[in-house]
C-alpha beads as a LAMMPS data file, in Angstrom:
LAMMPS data file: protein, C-alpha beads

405 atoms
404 bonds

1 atom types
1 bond types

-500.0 500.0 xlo xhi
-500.0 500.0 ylo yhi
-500.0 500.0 zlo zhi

Masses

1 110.0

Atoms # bond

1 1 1 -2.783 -15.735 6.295
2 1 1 0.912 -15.824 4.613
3 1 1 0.951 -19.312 3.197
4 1 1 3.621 -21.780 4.174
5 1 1 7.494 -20.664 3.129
6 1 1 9.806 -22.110 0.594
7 1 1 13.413 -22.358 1.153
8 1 1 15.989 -20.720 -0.046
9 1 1 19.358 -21.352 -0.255
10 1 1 21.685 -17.922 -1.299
11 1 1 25.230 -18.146 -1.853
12 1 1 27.402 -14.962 -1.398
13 1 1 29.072 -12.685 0.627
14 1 1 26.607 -9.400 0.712
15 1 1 23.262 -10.888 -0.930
16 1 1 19.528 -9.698 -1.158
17 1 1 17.992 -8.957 2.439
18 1 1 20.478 -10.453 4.406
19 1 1 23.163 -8.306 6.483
20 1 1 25.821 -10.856 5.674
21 1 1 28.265 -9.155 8.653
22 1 1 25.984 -10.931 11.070
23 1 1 26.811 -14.555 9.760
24 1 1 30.725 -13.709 9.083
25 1 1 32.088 -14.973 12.067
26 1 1 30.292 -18.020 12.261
27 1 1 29.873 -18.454 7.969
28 1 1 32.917 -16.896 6.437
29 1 1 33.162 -14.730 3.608
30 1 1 31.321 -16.742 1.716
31 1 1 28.603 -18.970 2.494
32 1 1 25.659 -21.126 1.830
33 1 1 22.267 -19.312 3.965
34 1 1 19.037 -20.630 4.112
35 1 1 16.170 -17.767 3.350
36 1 1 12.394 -18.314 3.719
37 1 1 10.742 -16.936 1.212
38 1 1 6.681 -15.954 1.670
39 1 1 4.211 -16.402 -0.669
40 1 1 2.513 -12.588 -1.787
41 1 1 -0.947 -14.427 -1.259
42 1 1 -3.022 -11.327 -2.636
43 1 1 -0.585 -10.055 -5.155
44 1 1 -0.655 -13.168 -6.788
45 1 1 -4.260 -13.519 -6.437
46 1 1 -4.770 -10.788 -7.846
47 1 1 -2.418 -11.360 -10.981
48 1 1 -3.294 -14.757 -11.932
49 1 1 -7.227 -13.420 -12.404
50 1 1 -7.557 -9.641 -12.485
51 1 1 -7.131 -9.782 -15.996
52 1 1 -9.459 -13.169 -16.554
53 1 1 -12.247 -11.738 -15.178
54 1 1 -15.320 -9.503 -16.864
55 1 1 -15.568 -7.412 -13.732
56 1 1 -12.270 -6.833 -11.316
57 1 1 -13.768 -5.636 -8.278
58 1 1 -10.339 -6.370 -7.004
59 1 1 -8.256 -2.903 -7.233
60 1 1 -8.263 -1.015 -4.469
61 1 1 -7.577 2.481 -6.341
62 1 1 -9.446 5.029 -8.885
63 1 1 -9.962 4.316 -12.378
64 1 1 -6.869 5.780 -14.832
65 1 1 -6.711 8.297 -16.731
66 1 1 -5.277 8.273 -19.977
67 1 1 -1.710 10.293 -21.329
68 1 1 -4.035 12.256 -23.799
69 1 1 -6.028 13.577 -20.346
70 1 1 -2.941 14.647 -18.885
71 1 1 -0.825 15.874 -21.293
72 1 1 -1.129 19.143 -23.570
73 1 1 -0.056 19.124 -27.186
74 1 1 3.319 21.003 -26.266
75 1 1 3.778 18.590 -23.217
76 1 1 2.798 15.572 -25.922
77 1 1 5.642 16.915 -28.232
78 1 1 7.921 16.885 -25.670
79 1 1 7.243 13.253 -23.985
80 1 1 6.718 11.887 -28.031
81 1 1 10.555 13.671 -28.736
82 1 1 12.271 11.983 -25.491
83 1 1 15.454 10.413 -25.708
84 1 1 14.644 6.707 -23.791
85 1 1 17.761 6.393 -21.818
86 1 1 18.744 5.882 -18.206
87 1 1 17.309 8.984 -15.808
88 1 1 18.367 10.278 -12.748
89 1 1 18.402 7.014 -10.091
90 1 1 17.223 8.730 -7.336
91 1 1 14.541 10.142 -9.566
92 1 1 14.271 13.182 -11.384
93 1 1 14.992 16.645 -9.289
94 1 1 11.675 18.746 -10.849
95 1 1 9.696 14.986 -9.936
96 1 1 11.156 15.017 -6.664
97 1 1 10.891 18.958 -5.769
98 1 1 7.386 18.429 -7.340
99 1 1 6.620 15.678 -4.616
100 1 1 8.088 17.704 -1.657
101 1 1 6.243 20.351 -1.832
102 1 1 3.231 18.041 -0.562
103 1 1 5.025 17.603 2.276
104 1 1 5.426 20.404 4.658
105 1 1 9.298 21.578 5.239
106 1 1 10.913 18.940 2.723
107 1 1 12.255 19.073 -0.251
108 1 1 13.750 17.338 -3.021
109 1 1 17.150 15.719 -1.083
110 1 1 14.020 14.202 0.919
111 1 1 12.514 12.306 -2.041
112 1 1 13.582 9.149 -3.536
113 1 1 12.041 8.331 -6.267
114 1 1 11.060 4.293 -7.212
115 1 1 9.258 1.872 -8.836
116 1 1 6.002 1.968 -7.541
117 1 1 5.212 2.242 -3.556
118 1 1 6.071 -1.547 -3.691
119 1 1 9.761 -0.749 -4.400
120 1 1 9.476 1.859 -1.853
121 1 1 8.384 -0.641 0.782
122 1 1 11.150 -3.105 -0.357
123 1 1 13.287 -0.755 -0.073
124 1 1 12.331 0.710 3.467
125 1 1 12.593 -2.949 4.781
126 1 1 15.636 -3.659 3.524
127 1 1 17.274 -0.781 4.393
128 1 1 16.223 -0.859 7.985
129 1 1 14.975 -4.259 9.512
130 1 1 17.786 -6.654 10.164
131 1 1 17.115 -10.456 11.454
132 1 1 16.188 -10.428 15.044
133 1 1 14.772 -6.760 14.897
134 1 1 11.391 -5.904 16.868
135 1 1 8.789 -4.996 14.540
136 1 1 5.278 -3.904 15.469
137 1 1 3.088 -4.772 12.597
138 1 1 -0.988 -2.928 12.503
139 1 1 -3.061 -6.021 10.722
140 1 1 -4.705 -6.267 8.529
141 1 1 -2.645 -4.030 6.311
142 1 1 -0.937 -4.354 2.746
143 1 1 0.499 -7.487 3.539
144 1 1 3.750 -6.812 1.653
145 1 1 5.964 -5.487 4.853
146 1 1 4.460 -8.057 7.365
147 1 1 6.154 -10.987 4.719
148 1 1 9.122 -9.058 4.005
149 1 1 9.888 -8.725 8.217
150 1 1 9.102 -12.435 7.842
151 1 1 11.459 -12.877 5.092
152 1 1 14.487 -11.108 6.865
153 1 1 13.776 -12.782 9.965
154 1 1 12.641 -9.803 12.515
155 1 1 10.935 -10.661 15.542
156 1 1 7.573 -9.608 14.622
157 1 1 4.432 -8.520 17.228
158 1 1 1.389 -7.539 15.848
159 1 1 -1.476 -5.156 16.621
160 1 1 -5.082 -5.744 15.259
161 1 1 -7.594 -3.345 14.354
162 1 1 -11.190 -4.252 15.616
163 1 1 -14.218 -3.200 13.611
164 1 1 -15.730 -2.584 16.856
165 1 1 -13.592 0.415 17.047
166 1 1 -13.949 1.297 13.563
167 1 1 -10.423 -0.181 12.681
168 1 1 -8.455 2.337 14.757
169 1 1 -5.331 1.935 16.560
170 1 1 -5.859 1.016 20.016
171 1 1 -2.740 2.981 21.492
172 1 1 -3.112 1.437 25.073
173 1 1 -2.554 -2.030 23.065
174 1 1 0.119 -0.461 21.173
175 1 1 1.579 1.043 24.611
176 1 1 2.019 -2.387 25.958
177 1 1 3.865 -4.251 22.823
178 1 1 6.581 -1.364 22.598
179 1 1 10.134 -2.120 24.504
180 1 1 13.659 -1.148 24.381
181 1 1 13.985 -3.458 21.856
182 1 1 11.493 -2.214 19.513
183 1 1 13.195 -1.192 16.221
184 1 1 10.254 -0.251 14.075
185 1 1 6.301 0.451 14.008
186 1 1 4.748 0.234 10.588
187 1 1 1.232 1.556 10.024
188 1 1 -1.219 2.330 6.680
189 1 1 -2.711 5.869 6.774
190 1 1 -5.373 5.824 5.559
191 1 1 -5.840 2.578 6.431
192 1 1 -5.224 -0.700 3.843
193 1 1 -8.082 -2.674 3.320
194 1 1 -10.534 -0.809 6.038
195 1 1 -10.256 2.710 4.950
196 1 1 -10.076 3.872 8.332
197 1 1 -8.021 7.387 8.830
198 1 1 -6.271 7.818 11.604
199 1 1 -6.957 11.616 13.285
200 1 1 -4.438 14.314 13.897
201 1 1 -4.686 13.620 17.863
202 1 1 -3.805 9.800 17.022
203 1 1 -0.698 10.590 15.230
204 1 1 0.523 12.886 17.654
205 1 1 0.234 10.359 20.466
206 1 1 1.354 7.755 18.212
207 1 1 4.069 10.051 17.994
208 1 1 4.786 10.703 21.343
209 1 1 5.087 6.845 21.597
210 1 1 7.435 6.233 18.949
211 1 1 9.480 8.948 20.748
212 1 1 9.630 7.885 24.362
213 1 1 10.956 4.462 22.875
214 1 1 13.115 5.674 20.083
215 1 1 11.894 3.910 17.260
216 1 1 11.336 4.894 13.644
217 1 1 7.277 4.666 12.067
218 1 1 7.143 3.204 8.713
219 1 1 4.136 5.347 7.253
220 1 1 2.555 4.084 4.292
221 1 1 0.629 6.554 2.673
222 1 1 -0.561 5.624 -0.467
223 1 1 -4.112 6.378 -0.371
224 1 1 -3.495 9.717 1.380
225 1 1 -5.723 12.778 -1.175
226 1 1 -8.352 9.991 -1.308
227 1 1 -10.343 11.351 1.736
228 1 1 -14.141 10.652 1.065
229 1 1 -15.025 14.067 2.743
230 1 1 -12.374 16.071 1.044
231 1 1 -10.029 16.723 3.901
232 1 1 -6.575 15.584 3.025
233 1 1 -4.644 13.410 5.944
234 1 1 -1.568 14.769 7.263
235 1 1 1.563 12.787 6.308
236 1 1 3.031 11.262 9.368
237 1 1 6.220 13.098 9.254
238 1 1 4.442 16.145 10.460
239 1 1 4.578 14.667 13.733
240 1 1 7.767 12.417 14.111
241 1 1 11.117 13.141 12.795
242 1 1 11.858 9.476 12.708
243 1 1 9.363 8.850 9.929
244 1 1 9.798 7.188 6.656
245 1 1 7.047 7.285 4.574
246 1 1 5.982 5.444 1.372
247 1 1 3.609 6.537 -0.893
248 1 1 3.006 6.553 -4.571
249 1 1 0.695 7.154 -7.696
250 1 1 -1.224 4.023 -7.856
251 1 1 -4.093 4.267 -5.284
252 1 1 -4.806 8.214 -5.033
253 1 1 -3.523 9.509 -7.924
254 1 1 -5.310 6.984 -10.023
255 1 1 -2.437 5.827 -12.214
256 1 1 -0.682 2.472 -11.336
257 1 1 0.609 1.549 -14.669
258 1 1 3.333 4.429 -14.421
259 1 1 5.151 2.382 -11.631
260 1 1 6.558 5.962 -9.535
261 1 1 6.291 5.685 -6.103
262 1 1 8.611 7.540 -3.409
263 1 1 10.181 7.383 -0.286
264 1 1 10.007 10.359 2.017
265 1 1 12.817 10.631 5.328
266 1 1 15.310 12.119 6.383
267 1 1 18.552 13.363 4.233
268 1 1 20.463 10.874 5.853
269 1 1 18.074 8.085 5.553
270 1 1 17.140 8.662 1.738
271 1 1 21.127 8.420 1.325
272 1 1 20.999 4.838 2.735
273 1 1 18.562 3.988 1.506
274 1 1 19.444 5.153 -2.168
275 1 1 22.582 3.374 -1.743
276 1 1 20.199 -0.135 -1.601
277 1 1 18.067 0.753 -4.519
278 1 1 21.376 1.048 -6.820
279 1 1 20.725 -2.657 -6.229
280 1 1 17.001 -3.117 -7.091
281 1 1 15.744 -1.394 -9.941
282 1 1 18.744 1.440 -10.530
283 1 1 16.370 4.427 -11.689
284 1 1 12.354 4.488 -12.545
285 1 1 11.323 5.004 -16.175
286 1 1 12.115 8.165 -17.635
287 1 1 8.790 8.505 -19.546
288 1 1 6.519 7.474 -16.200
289 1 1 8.554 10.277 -14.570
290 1 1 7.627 12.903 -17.471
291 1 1 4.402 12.138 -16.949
292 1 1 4.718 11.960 -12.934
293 1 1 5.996 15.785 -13.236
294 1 1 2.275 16.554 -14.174
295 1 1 0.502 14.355 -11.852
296 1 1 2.708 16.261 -8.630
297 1 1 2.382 20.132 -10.055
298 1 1 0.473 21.218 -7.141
299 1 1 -2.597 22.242 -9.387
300 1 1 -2.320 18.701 -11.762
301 1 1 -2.365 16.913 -8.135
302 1 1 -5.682 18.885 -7.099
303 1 1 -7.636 18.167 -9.747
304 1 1 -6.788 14.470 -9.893
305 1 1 -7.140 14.044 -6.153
306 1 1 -10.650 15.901 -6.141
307 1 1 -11.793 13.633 -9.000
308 1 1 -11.033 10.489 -6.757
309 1 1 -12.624 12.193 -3.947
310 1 1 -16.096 12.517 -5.969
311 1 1 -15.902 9.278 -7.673
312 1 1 -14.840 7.679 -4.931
313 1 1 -18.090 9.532 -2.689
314 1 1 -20.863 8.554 -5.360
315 1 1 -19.421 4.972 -5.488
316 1 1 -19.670 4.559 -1.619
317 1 1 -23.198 5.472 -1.980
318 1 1 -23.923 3.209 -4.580
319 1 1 -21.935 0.102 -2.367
320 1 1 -23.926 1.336 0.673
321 1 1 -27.424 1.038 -1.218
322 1 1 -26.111 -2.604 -2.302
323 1 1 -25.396 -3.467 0.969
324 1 1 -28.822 -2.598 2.211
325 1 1 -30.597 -4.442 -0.441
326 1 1 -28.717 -7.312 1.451
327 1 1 -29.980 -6.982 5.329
328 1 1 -28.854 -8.511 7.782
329 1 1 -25.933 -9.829 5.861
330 1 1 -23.174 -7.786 6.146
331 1 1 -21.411 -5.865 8.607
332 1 1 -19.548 -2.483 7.315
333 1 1 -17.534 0.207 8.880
334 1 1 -17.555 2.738 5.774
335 1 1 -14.014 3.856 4.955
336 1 1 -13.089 7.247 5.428
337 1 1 -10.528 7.350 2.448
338 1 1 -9.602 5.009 -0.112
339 1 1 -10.968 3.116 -3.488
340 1 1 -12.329 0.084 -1.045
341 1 1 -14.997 -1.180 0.886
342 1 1 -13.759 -4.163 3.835
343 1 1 -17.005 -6.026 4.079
344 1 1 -17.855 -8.690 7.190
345 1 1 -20.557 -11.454 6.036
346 1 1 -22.967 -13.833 7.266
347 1 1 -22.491 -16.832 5.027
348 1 1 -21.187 -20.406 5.737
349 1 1 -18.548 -19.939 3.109
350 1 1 -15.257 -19.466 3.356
351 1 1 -14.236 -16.391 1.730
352 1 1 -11.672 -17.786 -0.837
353 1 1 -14.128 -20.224 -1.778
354 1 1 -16.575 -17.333 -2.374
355 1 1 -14.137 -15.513 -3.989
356 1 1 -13.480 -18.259 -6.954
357 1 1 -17.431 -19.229 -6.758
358 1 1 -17.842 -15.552 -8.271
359 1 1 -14.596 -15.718 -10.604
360 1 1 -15.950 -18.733 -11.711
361 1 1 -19.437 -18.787 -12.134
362 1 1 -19.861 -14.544 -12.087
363 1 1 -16.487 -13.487 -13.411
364 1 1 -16.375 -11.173 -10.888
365 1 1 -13.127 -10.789 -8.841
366 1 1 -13.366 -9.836 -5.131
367 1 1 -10.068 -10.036 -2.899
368 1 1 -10.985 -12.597 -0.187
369 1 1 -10.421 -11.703 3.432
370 1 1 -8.100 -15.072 3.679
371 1 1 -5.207 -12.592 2.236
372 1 1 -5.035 -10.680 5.265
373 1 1 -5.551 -13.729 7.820
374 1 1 -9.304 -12.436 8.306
375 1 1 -12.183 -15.087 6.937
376 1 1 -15.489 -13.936 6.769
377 1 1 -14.511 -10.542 5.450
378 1 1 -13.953 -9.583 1.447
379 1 1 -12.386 -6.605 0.118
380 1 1 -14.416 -5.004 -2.816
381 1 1 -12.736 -2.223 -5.036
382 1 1 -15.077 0.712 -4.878
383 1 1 -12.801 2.987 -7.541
384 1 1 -14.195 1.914 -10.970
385 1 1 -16.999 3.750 -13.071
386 1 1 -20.219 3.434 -11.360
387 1 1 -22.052 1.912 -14.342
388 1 1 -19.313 -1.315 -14.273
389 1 1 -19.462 -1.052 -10.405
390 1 1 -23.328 -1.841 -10.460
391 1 1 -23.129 -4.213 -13.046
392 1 1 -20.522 -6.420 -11.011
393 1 1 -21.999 -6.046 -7.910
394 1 1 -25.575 -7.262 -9.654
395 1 1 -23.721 -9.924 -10.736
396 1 1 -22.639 -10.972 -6.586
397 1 1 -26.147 -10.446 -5.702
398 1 1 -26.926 -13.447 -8.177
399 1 1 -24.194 -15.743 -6.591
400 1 1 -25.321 -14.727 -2.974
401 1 1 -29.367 -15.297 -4.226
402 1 1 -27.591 -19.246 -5.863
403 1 1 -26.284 -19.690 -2.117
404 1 1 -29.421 -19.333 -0.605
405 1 1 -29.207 -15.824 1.100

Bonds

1 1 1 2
2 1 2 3
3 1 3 4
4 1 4 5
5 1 5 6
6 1 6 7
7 1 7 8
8 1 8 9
9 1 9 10
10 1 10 11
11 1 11 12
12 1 12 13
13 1 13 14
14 1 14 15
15 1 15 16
16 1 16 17
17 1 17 18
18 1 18 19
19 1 19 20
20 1 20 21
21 1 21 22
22 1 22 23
23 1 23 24
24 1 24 25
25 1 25 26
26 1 26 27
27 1 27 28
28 1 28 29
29 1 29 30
30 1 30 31
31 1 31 32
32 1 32 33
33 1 33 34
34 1 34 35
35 1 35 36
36 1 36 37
37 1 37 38
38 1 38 39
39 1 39 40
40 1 40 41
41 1 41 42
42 1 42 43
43 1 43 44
44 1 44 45
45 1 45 46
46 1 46 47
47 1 47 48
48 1 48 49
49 1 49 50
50 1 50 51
51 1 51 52
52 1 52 53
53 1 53 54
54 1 54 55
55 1 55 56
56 1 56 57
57 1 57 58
58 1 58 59
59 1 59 60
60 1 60 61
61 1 61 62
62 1 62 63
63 1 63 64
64 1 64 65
65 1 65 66
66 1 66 67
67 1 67 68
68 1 68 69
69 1 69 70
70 1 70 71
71 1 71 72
72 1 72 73
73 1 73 74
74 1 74 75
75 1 75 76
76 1 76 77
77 1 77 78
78 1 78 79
79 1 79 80
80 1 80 81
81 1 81 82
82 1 82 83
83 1 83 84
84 1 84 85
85 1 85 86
86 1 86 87
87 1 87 88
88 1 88 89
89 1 89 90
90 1 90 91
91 1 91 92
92 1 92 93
93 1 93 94
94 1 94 95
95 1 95 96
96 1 96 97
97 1 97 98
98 1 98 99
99 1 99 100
100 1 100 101
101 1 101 102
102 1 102 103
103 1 103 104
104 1 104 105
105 1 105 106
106 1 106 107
107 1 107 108
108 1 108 109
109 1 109 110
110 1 110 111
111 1 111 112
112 1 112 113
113 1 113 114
114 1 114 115
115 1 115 116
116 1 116 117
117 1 117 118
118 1 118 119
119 1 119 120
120 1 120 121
121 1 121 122
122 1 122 123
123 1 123 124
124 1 124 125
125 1 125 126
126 1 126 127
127 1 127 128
128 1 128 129
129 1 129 130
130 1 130 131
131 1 131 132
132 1 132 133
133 1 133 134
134 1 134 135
135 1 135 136
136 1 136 137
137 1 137 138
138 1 138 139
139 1 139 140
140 1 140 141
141 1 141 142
142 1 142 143
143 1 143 144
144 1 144 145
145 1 145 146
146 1 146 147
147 1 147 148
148 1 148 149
149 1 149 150
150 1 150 151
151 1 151 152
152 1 152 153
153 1 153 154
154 1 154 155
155 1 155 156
156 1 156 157
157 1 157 158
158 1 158 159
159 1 159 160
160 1 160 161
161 1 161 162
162 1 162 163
163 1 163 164
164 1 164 165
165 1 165 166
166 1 166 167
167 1 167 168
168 1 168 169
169 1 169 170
170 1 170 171
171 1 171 172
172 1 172 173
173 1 173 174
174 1 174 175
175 1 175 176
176 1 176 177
177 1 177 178
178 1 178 179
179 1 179 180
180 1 180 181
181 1 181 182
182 1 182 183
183 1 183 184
184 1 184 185
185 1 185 186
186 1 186 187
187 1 187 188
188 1 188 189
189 1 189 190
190 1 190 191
191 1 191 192
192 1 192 193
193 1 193 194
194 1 194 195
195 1 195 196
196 1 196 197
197 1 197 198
198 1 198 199
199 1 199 200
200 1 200 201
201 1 201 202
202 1 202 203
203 1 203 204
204 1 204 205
205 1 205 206
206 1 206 207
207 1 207 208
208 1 208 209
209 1 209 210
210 1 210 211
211 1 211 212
212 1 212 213
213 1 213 214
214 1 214 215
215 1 215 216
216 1 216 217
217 1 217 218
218 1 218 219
219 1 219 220
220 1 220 221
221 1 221 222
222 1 222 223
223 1 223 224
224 1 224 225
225 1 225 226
226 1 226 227
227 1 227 228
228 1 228 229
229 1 229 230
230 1 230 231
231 1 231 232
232 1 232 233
233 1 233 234
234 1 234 235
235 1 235 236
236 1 236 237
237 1 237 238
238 1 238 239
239 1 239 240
240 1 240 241
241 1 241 242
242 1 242 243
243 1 243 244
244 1 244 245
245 1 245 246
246 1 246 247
247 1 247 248
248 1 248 249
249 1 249 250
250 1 250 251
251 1 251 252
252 1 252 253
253 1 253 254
254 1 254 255
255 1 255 256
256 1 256 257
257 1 257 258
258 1 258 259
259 1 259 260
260 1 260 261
261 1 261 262
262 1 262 263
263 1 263 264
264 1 264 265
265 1 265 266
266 1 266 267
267 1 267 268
268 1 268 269
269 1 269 270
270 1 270 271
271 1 271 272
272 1 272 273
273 1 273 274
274 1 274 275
275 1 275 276
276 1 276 277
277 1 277 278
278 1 278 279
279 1 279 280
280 1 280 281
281 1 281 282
282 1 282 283
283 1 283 284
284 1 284 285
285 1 285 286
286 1 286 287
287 1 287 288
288 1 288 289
289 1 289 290
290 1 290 291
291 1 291 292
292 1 292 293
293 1 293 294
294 1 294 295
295 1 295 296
296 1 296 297
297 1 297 298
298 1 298 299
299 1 299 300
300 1 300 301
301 1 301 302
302 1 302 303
303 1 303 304
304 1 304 305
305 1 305 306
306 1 306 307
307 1 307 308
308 1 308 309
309 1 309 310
310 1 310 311
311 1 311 312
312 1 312 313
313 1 313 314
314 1 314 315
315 1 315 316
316 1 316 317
317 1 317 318
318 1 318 319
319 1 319 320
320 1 320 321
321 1 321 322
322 1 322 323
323 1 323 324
324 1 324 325
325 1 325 326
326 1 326 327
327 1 327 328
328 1 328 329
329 1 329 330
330 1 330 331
331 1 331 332
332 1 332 333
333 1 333 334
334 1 334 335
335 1 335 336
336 1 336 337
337 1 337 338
338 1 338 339
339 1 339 340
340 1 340 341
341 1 341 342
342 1 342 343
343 1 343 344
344 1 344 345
345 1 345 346
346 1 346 347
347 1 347 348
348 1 348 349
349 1 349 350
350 1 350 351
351 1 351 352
352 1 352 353
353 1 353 354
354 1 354 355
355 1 355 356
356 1 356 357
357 1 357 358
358 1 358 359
359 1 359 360
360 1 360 361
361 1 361 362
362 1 362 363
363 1 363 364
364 1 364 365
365 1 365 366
366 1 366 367
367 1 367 368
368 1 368 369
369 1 369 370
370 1 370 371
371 1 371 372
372 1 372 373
373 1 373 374
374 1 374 375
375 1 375 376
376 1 376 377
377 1 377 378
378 1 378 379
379 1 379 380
380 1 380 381
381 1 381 382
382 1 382 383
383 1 383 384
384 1 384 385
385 1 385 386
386 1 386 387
387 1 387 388
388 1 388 389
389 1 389 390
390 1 390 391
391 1 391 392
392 1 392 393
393 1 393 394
394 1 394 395
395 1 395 396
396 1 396 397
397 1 397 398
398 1 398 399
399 1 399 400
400 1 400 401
401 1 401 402
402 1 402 403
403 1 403 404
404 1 404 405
């Protein structure tokens, strides 16, 4: 659940998420506007501990790779011999063609190029969802766009995925929240925290939705390549030409500490929405980029996609096994795609209080289900080497065994 906001006050004429043209007539040119600003309640969990911790069960990706991995000795040369100035701030063209061609008929003037799939999301938002905007929201999700819709002030309806159903979209549900009013729909495919993966059929009547109404789908697609069984998802903008999607190389692609993520629309959009980066982060690092270029040449991007794939497959395996050394304590719809396992429980235990019971006492880090409003679930990363996987999970087994289960 998004904890309580905070209170803002932001002085200006054009500032931050506001659309100041709104307020003119009633404000002036300049004004004094309350904002309520919403605690990231996972993000933060995550950063005060991930690093405190002998086992972070917390990520939700695949383990990195290192620059020596990636890079051949002329490619080293090259990236050890770069000038460290400003780059291109829509992101570099070969990084951007590179990144269309995973996308079927777009290319490079389709790409924007940020800091990480969160900037992409910020960005998205910003660019799009004004105060007083319908937004349909799939929970749980990534729980960054549901508190930036809060933060701007949309009107917000939400649409939750059942386990009963596997966590898949119910579109009759769906059907009956969308209105001439609706602005936006923003889904996670493959699906943040559950791993669920939404099938071609689904996205084309999603589609078909989204089109009878008008509306644009958010798409975030960051774990898209991770597909346990080796099929890769289609990206949403196969089926809707109002699509923006997000995506990055943080979950799939295994390397978060670059910071490149993307934003994939329209011409027109990415021009907008360009326009309100130049006042977020102005460009992405010219040395992650380099190094991006690799990851997105089309036979770079197989091989590190495949490697998730299998160690994300032998890890499941391993989780499952753990589970069933547990009976009768845990309820799991396996994820389809995805470095993590969304885990129901049977304990009389809050899950944040479980969650710093095994910091604590285990120093194992778990992401409680109270981050996405959902108690009596935890999210376990699944993407690590197996050998540390066991180890921490060993290590949960004692604190469930010290609870009395």
């Amino acid at each position: 659940m998004l904890s309580e906001a905070y209170p803002i006050f932001v002085v200006g004429q054009y500032l931050g998420l506001i659309n100041m043209s709104r307020y003119k007539k009633l404000l002036g040119d300049y004004a004094i506007l309350p904002i309520m600003f919403f605690e990231f309640e996972m993000e933060r969990f995550q950063s005060l501990y991930e690093n405190e911790v002998d086992f972070n069960l917390s990520d939700s990706g695949v383990h990195p790779l290192t620059i020596n991995d990636l890079l051949n000795e002329e490619e080293m040369r090259h990236f050890l011999n770069m000038e460290i100035g400003y780059g291109y701030s829509q992101g570099d063209p070969t990084l951007r063609h590179n990144i269309s061609v995973w996308y079927r008929e777009k290319n490079a003037s389709n790409i924007l190029v940020t800091n990480g799939s969160a900037e992409a999301n910020f960005v998205m938002a910003w660019s799009l969802v004004n105060p007083g905007d319908e937004v349909i929201l799939m929970l749980p999700n990534y729980m960054q766009v549901p508190g930036l819709a809060k933060i701007i002030g949309a009107d917000i309806k939400y649409i939750y995925l059942q386990e009963q159903s596997d966590w898949h979209l119910d579109m009759n549900e769906l059907r009956s929240l969308l209105t001439n009013r609706t602005k936006l729909i923003s889904i996670c495919n493959p699906s943040n925290p559950t791993g669920a993966v939404m099938s071609a059929e689904e996205m084309k009547e999603l589609a078909d939705l989204a089109r009878q109404f008008d509306v644009y789908v958010h798409s975030d697609e960051v774990y898209r390549g991770s597909e346990l069984d080796g099929n890769e998802t289609k990206s949403f903008n196969e089926f809707y030409e109002k699509t923006i999607v997000t995506c990055g190389l943080s979950k799939s692609f295994a390397h978060p500490g670059l910071r490149i993520g993307w934003l994939v629309a329209d011409q027109a959009l990415i021009t907008e929405m360009w326009a309100h980066k130049d006042y977020s982060s102005i460009c992405a690092s010219v040395l992650s980029q380099e190094i991006a270029k690799k990851i997105m040449q089309p036979e770079t991007r197989k091989q590190i996609l495949s490697r998730s794939t299998k160690m994300l497959s032998s890890n499941l395996q391993l989780f499952q096994d753990w589970l069933n050394s547990h009976p009768g304590l845990f309820s799991f719809a396996p994820p389809q795609a995805g470095g993590m396992a969304f885990v129901g429980y049977q304990m009389d235990i809050n899950s944040t209080e479980l969650a710093h019971k095994l910091r604590t006492e285990q120093s194992v880090l778990i992401v409680p289900g109270d981050c996405y409003g959902m108690d009596k679930y935890l999210r376990f990363g699944i993407g690590s080497p197996s050998d540390y996987l066991s180890q921490g999970l060993n290590l949960v087994s004692e604190c469930i065994q010290q609870l009395g289960y």
